[in-house]
C-alpha positions in Angstrom: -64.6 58.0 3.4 -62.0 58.0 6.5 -58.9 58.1 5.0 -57.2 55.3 7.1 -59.9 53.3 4.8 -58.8 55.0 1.7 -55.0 54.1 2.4 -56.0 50.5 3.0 -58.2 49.9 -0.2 -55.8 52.0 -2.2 -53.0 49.6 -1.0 -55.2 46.1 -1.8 -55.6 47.1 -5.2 -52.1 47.5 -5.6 -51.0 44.2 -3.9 -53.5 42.2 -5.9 -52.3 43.8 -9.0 -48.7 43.2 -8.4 -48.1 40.0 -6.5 -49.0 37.4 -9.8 -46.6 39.3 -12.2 -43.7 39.4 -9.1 -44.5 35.7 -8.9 -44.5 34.8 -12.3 -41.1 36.5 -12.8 -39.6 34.5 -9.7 -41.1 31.4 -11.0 -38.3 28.8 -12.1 -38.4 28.2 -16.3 -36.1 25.4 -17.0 -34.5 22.0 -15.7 -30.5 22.9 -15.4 -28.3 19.3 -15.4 -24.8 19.5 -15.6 -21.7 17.7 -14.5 -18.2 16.7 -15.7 -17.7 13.7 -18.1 -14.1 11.6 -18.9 -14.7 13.4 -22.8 -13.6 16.8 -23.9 -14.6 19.3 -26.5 -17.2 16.9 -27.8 -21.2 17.4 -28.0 -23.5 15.7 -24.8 -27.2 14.7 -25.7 -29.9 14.6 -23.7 -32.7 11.6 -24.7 -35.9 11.8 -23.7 -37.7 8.5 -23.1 -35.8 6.5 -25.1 -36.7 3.0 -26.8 -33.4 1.6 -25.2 -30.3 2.7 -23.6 -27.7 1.6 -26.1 -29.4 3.0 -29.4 -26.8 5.1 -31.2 -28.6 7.4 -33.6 -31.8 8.0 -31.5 -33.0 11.6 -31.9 -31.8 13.6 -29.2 -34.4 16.3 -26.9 -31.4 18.5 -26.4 -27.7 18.7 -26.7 -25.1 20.7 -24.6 -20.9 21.6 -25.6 -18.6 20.0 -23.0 -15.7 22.0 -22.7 -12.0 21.7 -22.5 -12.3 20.6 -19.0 -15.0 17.8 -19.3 -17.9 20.2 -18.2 -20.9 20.8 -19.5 -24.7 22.4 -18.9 -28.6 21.8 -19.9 -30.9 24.5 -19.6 -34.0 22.7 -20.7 -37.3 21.8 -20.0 -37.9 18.4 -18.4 -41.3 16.5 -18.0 -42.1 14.7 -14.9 -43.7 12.3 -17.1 -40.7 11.2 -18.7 -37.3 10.0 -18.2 -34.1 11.0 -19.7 -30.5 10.0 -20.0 -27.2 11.0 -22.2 -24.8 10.4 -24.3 -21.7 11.3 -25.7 -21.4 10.0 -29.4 -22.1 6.1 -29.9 -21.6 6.2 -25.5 -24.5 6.0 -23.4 -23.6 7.0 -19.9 -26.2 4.6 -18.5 -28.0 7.1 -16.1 -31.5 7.4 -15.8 -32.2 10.9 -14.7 -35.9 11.9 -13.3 -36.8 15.4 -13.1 -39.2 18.6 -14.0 -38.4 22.2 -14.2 -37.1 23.7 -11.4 -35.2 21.0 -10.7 -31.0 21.1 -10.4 -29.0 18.0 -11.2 -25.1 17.7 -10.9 -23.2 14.3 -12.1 -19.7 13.5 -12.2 -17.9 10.8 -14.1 -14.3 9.9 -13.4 -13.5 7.7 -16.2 -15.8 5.6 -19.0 -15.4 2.6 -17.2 -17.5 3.8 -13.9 -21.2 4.6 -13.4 -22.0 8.4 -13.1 -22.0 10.0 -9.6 -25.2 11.6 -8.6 -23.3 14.9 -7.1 -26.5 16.7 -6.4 -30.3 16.7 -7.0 -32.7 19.2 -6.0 -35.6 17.6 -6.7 -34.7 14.4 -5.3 -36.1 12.3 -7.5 -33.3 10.9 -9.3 -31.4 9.9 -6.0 -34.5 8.4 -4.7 -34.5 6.1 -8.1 -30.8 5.1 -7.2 -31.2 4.8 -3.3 -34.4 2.5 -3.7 -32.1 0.2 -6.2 -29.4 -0.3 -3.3 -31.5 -0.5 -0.5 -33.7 -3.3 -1.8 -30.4 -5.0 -3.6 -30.7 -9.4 -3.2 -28.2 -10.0 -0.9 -25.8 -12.7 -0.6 -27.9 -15.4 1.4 -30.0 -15.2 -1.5 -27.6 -16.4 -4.1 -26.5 -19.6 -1.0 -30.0 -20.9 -1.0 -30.3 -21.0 -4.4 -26.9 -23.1 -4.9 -28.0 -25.5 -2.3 -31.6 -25.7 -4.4 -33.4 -24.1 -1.6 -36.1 -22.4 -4.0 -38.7 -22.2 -1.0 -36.9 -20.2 1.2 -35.8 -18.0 -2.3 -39.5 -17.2 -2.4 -39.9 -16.1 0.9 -36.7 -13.7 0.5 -38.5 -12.2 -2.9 -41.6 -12.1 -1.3 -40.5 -10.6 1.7 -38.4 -7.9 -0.4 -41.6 -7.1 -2.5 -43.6 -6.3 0.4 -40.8 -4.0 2.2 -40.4 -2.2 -1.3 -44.6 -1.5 -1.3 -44.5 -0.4 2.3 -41.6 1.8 1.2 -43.1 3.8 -1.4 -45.8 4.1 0.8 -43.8 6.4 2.7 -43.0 8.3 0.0 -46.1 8.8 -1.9 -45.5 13.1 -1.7 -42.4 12.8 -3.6 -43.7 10.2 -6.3 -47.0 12.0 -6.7 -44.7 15.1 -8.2 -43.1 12.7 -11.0 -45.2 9.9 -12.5 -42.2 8.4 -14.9 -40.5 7.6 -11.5 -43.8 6.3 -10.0 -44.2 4.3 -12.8 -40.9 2.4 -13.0 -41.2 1.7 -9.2 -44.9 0.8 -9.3 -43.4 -1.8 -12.7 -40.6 -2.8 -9.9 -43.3 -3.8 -7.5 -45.9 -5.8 -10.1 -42.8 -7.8 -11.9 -39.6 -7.8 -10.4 -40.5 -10.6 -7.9 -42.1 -12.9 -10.9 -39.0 -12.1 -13.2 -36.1 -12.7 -10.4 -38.5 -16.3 -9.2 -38.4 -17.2 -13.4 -34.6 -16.8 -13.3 -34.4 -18.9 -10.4 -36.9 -21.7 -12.0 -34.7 -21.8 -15.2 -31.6 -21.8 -13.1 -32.5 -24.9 -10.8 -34.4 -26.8 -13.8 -31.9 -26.4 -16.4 -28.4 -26.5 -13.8 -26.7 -29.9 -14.1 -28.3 -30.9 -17.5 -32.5 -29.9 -16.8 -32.0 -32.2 -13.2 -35.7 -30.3 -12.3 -35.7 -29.1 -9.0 -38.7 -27.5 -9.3 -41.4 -29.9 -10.1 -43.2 -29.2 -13.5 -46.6 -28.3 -12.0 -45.6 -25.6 -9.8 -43.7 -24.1 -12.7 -46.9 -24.2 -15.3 -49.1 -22.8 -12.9 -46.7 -19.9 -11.9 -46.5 -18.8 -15.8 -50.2 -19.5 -16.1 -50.3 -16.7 -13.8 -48.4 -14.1 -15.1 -49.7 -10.9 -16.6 -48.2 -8.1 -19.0 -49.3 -4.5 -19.7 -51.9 -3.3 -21.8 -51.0 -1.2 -25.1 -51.6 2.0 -23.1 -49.1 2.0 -20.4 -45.9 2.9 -20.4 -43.2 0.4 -20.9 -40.4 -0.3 -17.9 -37.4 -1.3 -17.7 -37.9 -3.0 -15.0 -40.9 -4.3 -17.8 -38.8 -5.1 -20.4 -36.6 -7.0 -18.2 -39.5 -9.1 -17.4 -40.2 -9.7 -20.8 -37.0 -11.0 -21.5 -36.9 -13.4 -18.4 -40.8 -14.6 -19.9 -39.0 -15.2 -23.3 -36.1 -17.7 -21.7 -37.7 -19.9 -19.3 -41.3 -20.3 -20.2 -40.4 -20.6 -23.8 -37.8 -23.3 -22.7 -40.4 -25.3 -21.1 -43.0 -25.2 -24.0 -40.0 -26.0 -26.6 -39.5 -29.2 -24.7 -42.6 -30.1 -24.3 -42.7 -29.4 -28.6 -39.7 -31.7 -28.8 -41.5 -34.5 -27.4 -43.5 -34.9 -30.7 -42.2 -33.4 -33.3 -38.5 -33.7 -34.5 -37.7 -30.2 -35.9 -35.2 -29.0 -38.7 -32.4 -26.0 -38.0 -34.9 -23.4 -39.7 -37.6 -24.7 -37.2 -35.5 -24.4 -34.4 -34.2 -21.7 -34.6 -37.9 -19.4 -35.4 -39.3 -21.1 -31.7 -38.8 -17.9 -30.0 -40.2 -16.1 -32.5 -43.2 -18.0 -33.0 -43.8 -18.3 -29.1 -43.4 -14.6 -28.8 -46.1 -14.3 -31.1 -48.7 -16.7 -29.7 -48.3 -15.6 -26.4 -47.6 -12.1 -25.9 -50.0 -9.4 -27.7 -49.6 -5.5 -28.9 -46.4 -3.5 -28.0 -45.0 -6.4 -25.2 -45.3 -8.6 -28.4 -43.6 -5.7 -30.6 -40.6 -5.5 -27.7 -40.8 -9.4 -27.4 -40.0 -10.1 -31.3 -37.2 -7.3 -31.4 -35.5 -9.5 -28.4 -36.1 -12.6 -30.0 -34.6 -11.3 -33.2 -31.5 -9.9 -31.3 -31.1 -13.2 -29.5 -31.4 -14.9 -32.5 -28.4 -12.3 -34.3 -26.3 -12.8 -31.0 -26.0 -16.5 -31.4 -26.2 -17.3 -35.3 -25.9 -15.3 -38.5 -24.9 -17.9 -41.1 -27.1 -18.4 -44.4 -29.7 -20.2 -42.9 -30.5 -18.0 -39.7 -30.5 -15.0 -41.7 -32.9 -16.3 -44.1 -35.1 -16.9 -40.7 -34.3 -13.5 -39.8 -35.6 -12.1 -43.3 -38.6 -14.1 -42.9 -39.3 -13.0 -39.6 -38.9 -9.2 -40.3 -41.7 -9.2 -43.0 -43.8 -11.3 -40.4 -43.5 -9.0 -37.9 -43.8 -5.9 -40.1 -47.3 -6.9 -41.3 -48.4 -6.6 -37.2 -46.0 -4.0 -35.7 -47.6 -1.7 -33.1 -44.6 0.8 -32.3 -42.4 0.5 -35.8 -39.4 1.5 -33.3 -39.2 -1.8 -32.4 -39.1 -2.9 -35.6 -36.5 -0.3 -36.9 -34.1 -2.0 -34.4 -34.6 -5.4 -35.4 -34.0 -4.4 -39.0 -30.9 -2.5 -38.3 -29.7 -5.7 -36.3 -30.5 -7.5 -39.8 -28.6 -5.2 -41.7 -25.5 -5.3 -39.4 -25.5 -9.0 -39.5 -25.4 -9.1 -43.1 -22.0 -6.9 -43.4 -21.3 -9.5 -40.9 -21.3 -12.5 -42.6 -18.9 -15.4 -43.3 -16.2 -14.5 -46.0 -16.4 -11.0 -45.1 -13.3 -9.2 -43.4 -13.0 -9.5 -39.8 -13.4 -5.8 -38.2 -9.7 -4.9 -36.3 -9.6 -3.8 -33.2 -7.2 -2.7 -30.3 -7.5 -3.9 -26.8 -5.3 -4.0 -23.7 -4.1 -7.7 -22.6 -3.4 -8.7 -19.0 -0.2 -6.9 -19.0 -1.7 -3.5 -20.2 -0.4 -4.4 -23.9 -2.3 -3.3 -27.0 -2.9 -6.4 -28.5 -5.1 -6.6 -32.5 -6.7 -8.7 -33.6 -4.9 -8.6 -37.0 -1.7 -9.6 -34.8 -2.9 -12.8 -35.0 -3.3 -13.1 -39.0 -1.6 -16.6 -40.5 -3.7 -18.4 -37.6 -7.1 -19.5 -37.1 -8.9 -17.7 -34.3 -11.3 -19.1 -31.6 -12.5 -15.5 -30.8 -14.7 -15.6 -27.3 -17.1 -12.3 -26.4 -17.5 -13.0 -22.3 -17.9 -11.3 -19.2 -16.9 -11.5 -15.2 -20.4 -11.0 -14.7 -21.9 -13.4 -16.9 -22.9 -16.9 -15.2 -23.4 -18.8 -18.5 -20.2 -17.5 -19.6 -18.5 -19.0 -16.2 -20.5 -22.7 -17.2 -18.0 -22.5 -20.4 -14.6 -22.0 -18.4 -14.5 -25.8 -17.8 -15.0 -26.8 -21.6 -13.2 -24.0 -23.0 -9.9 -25.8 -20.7 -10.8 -28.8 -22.2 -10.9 -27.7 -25.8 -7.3 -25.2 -25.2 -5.8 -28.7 -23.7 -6.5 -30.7 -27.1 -5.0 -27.6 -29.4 -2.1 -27.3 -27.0 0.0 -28.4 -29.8 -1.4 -27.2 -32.5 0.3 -23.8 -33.6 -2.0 -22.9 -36.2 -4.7 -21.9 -33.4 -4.8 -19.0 -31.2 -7.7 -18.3 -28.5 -8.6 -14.9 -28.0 -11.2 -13.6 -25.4 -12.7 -10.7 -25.4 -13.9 -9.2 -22.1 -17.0 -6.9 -21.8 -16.7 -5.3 -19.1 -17.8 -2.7 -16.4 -15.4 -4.3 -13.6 -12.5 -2.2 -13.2 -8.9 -3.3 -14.7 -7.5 -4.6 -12.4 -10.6 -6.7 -10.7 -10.8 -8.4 -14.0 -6.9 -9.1 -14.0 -7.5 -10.7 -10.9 -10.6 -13.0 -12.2 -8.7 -13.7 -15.2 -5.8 -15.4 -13.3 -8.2 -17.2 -11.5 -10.2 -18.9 -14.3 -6.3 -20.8 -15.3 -7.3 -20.3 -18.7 -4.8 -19.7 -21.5 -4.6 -17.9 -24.4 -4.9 -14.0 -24.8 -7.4 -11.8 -22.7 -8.1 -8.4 -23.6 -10.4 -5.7 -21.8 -13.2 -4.2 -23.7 -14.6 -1.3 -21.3 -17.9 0.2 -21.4 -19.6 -3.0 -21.1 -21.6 -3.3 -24.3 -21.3 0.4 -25.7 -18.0 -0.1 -25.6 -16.0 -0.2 -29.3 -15.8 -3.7 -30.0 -19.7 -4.7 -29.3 -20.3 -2.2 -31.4 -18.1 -3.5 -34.6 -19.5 -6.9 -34.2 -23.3 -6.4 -32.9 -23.2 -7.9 -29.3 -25.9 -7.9 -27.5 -25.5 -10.9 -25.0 -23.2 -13.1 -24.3 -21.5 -16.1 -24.3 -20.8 -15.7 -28.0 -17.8 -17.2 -30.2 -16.6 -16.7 -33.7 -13.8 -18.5 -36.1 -11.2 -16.2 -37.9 -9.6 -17.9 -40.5 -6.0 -17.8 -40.9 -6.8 -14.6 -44.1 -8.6 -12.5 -40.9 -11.9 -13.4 -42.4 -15.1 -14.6 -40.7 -14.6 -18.2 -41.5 -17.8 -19.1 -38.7 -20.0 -16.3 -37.6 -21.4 -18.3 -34.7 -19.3 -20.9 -34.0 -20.2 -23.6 -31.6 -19.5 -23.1 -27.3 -16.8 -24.8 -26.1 -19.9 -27.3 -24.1 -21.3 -28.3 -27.2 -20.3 -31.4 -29.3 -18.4 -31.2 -32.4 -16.6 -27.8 -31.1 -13.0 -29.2 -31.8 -14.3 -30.3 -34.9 -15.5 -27.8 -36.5 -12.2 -25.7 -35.5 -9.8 -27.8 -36.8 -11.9 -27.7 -39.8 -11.3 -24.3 -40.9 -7.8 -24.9 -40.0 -7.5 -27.4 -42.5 -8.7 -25.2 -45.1 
């Protein structure tokens, strides 16, 4: 054999022996995040697909030191197929992070009051996530036409915004091929974000200036005749979840007034509606979802004797069908919470700072009856209540034995909710409550929505768990009641 030949064969064989193990040992074998957070010599976990974003005690997939300087690293193994955020204790850091191994992900956060910082991401994935949420963002023409009742021209604007997200993704089919939790969550924002954002415009226009219907009744019946909701096997959203919400408001309202028109119903009735809509019209794991919303909503709103005898009665009904016992878990840990909750028991203190920056408590205020309010800057329902809750402060102007108190959940920055505050012109105390709802004091007293409003006796008990809204009749009433106690 010539030996030039030799040499060559001699030096395949050794190339084809040698290039998979130098590529296996230059091949990346974990997903590195890190960052710096506001918290110091603590623990960070890392959740992987998690039921929900504010769930305390979920298991964690991994969990990292951060130091005495706020910083901290994962070297891990992350899934395409999944999605993953943090938190640090009770906080959830609300950031949904996308990524497989190989991938590098930096964040920053300056204070517990701000949204993380993407700092870096080299597999682009989680940026893209973020960037497609600002990009497409309803801008403020939007919000005009649908003061002015202009619903037509709203559905043109979401129509028009659906169609520019599709073409979008188009574009970027490479990059979503490689991570199919992200695909899915936009593909969900395609299919349901339109239908969701149209049924919080419906319920809006029907039900602004006491159900005037702007919409007329047959366009809104055939729209919800045409929605549709995910089989068992899919993956759940939330841009899903959202839409199951928006299904269980505005539908639901329609069908419960349409009840109302032939049957007069009793408290215990009224208040399982959801509950029993949920479960005629929703099926599987949306129905398993749909009943722990309806029970939450149901918790955020009333938990006096008779509502948590509903609740009991629910939870065994909805035990008996459960698909995904997570679900379920929640709702009975809601139950549970609301029970240490209930009238007669000891209000849970807290500390917050007022306008001013001083700390006020709650227990400052003991030897008066409290009109405690859970609100928000963001919240529009909330803003519907600022006229009545004038009204109600200006007829216990002179009564000493009452003191408002409002509690502000907030993400707005300090001084952005000072200046809202100020202009509402309402009185009484204000105190900040950051973190929006993982903050502290949604925690002590189980928020999850609000408007909501509670009576502390003059003794600093709960003397009405879920006292009326400042809109509805019999407010000042039942107020001056438990002051005459």
């Amino acid at each position: 054999m010539n030996i030039k030949v030799l040499h060559l064969t001699f030096l395949l064989i050794l190339i084809s022996i040698c290039t998979p193990k130098a590529a296996i040992a230059t091949q990346p074998s974990h997903t590195i995040i890190s960052g710096i957070v506001p918290e110091k010599n603590t623990k960070i976990y890392l959740l992987k697909d998690p039921v929900n974003f504010i769930e305390s005690d979920e298991k964690a997939y991994d969990s990292a030191k951060v130091d005495a300087s706020g910083r901290f690293i994962f070297r891990t193994k992350c899934s395409p197929a999944s999605v993953y955020t943090m938190r640090i204790g009770a906080r959830h850091l609300f950031i949904k992070l996308y990524c497989k191994i190989g991938d590098t992900i930096i964040i920053r956060q300056d204070s517990v009051g701000r949204f993380p910082d993407i700092v870096h991401d080299k597999g682009g994935a989680t940026k893209f996530y973020y960037f497609f949420d600002t990009k497409f963002r309803i801008q403020q023409d939007y919000y005009s036409k649908m003061q002015e009742g202009k619903w037509q021209d709203c559905f043109k604007i979401l129509d028009d915004r659906t169609q520019a997200q599709a073409s979008y993704l188009k574009m970027n089919t490479f990059l979503l091929s490689g991570y199919p939790a992200l695909k899915n969550e936009l593909d969900d924002v395609i299919r349901f974000q339109k239908h969701c954002e149209k049924m919080n415009l419906m319920m809006y226009l029907y039900y602004d200036d006491k159900d005037s219907v702007l919409i007329h009744d047959k366009h809104c019946t055939d729209f919800i005749g045409n929605l549709n909701f995910k089989e068992d096997n899919q993956e759940f959203s939330t841009a899903y979840t959202g839409y199951l919400q928006t299904y269980l408001e505005f539908p639901f309202k329609l069908w419960w007034k349409d009840l109302s028109r032939t049957k007069q119903l009793d408290r215990s009735e009224r208040l399982s509606l959801r509950f029993e809509y949920c479960k005629s019209h929703l099926s599987g794991r949306s129905r398993d979802y749909g009943m722990f919303y309806c029970t939450a909503g149901l918790f955020n709103f009333f938990s006096d004797s008779t509502a948590l005898e509903v609740a009991r009665k629910q939870l065994q009904d909805y035990k008996k069908d459960v698909t995904d016992i997570r679900y379920y878990n929640m709702a009975y840990k809601l139950y549970q919470a609301k029970l240490a909750m209930s009238e007669g028991i000891a209000a849970p203190n807290f500390t917050l700072p007022d306008i001013t920056s001083k700390n006020i408590s709650l227990s400052d205020f003991k030897g008066k009856t409290v009109y405690m309010e859970f609100t928000g800057t963001w919240c529009g329902p909330c803003r519907k209540e600022i006229p009545f809750m004038k009204e109600l402060q200006k007829k216990c102007k002179n009564n000493p034995d009452i003191q408002f108190l409002t509690v502000w959940i907030e993400g707005a920055t300090p001084d952005m909710w000072v200046k809202y505050v100020q202009s509402t012109g309402l009185e009484g105390t204000h105190v900040y409550s950051k973190e929006n709802f993982a903050g502290v004091v949604p925690k002590l007293y189980q928020l999850s929505g609000v408007p909501a409003f509670m009576i502390i006796d003059k003794n600093g008990k709960v003397a009405v768990s879920s006292a009326m809204h400042p809109s509805q009749d019999g407010v000042f009433e039942e107020l001056i009641g438990v002051v005459g106690r």
